[in-house]
N, C-alpha and C positions, 0 to 999 in steps of 0.2 A: 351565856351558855345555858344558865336554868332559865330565861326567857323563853329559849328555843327549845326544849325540854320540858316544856309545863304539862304534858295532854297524861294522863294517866290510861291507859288500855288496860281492858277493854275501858274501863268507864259503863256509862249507861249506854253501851253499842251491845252490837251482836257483831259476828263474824260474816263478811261479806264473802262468798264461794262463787267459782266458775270452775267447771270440769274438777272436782273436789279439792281443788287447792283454796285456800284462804289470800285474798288479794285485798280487801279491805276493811274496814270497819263503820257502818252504818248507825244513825241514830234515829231515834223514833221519829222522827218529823221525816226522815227520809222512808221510812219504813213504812210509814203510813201512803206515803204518794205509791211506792212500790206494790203494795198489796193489789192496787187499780190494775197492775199491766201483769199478764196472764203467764208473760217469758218468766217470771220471777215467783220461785216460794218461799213465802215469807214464815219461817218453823219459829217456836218458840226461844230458841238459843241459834239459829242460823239466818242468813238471807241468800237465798240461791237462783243463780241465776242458768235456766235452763239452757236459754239461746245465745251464746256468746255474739253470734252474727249481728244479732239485732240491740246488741247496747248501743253506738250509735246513732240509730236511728229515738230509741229511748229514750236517752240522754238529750236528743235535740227536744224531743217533747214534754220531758220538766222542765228543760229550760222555758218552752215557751209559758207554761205554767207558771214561772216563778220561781222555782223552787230554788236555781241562781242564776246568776248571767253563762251566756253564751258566747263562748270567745273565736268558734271557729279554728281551734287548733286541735290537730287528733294526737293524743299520745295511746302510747301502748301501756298494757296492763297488764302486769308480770307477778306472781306468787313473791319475787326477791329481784333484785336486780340482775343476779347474773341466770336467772329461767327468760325462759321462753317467752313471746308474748300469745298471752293468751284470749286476749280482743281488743277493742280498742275504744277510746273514749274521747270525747269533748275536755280540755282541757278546763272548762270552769265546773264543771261536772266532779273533780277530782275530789279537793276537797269535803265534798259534801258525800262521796261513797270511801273517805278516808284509803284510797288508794296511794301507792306510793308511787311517786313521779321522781324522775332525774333532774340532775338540769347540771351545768358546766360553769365555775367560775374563775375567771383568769387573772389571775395578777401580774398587771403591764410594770416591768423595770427597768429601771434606768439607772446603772451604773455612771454617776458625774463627778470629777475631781472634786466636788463636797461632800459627795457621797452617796446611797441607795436614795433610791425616788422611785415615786410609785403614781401611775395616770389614777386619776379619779377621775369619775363622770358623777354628773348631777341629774337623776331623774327629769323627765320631762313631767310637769306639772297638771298633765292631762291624763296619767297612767292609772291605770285601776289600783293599780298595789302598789301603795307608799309613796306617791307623787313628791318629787323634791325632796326626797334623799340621796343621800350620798351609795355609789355604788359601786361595782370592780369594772376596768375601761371593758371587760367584755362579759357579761353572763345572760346564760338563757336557761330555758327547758329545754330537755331533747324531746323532740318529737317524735310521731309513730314512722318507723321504719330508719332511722338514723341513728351511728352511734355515736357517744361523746366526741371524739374529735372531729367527725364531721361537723356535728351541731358548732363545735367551736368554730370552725373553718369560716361556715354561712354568717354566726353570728359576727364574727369579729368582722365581718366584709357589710353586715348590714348594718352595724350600729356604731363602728369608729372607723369606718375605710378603712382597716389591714387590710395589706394583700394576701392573698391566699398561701403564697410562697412564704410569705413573714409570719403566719400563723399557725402554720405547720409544724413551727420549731419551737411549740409550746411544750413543756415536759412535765410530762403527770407526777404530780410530786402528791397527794394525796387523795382516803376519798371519805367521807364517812354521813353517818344521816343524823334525822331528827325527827322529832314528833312533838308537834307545836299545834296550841287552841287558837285558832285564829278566828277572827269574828267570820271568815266566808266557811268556817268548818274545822276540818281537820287536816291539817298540812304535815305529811309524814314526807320529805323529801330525801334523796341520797344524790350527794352531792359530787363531782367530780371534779376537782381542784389541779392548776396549771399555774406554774411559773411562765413567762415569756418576757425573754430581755431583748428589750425593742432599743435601736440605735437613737444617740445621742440629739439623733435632727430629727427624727420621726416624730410627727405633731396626729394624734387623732382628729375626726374630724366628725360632727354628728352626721348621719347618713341616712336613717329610718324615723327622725323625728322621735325617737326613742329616750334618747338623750337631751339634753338642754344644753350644755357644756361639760367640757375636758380641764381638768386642773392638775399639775403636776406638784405634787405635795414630798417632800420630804417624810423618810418612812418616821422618825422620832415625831414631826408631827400628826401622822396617823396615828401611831401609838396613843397617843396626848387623845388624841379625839375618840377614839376607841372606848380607853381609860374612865375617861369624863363625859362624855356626851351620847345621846343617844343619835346620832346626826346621821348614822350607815343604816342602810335596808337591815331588816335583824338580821337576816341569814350572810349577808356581806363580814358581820364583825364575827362569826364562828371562823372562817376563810378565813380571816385575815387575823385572827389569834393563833391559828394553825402558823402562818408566816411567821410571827415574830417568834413564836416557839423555836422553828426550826434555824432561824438567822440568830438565837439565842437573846433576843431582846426583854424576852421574858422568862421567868422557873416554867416549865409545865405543870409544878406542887401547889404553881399558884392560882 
């Protein structure tokens, strides 16, 4: 939990603005590429952005710069989760204007005469972030113009074959964020957490090459790995400390 907690704000940022709300937080390296492009005033305690239209297109042009990779995914850009969006962005882009993105993570259960189980999936090895760790059978980003359980719907159909109908019957059991130093920048995400108790024969299956494999684990052995090992994507073990919280496996004092 203090891993995914580490980023101190501002820090050595300023306040990133669009239409006078506050949406992200900017560091001098990025400050510096921004002062080049003309949509953006760069004040001494702010970064403002004039043209919300033209982030976008923006965004696609540090990237070719360098400044990070380009992943081809538009998310939307909101003052807080529950406003409006306010423009929209490149999702490798995020990071590095410390803006704050969504994203969906679901915990697959299985009630078996031993007891709670829980689907694991194993990172595919070619992934940008975290390759070959361990992660929940369905989690993504939401992206621009989707809401959470939409996102869950697509993702769970792209990346373990749920049907649609089986993934519908996820239930928001929590939601909460974080602000994490990450070497690609600053990762402020808020995260929207799902219970889904999938039937006794329902096997996943990888779908989108996202995955590597599906492993059904007993939940006292996630616990065990949790506890001990650094082996889960970091934002997977906030999720799933939330779970044993709530199934009482753990104090929440602790």
């Amino acid at each position: 939990m203090r891993a995914c907690n580490n980023a101190e704000l501002p820090g050595a940022r300023n306040p990133f603005l669009i239409a006078g709300q506050a949406v992200g937080w900017v560091s001098d390296r990025t400050v510096r590429a921004l002062k080049q492009i003309r949509e953006f005033q760069c004040l001494d305690d702010r970064v403002v952005l004039r043209e919300p239209a033209a982030l976008p297109s923006i965004a696609r042009a540090l990237a070719d710069q360098g400044l990070y990779r380009w992943r081809g995914e538009a998310f939307d850009v909101r003052a807080s989760a529950d406003q409006p969006a306010l423009a929209q962005i490149d999702r490798g882009a995020i990071p590095s204007f410390g803006i704050q993105a969504a994203g969906v993570h679901v915990n697959g259960l299985v009630n078996r005469t031993d007891g709670l189980h829980l689907w694991i999936a194993r990172r595919a090895m070619d992934k940008l972030l975290d390759p070959g760790k361990l992660d929940h059978i369905v989690a993504g980003g939401v992206p621009a113009g989707l809401g959470p359980l939409e996102t869950l719907i697509k993702e769970a159909g792209e990346e373990a074959a749920i049907p649609p109908e089986l993934a519908a019957k996820a239930n928001p059991v929590s939601m909460f964020g974080y602000a994490m130093e990450r070497p690609e920048g600053l990762r402020r995400d808020w995260l929207y957490c799902y219970d889904l108790i999938l039937p006794d024969d329902f096997v996943p299956k990888p779908a989108d090459g996202e995955v590597e494999s599906f492993e059904l684990w007993p939940i006292q052995r996630i616990v065990e790995s949790v506890r001990n090992t650094d082996d889960f994507k970091f934002n997977v073990n906030l999720v799933l400390i939330d779970l044993f919280i709530r199934l009482g496996l753990i104090d929440a004092a602790d």
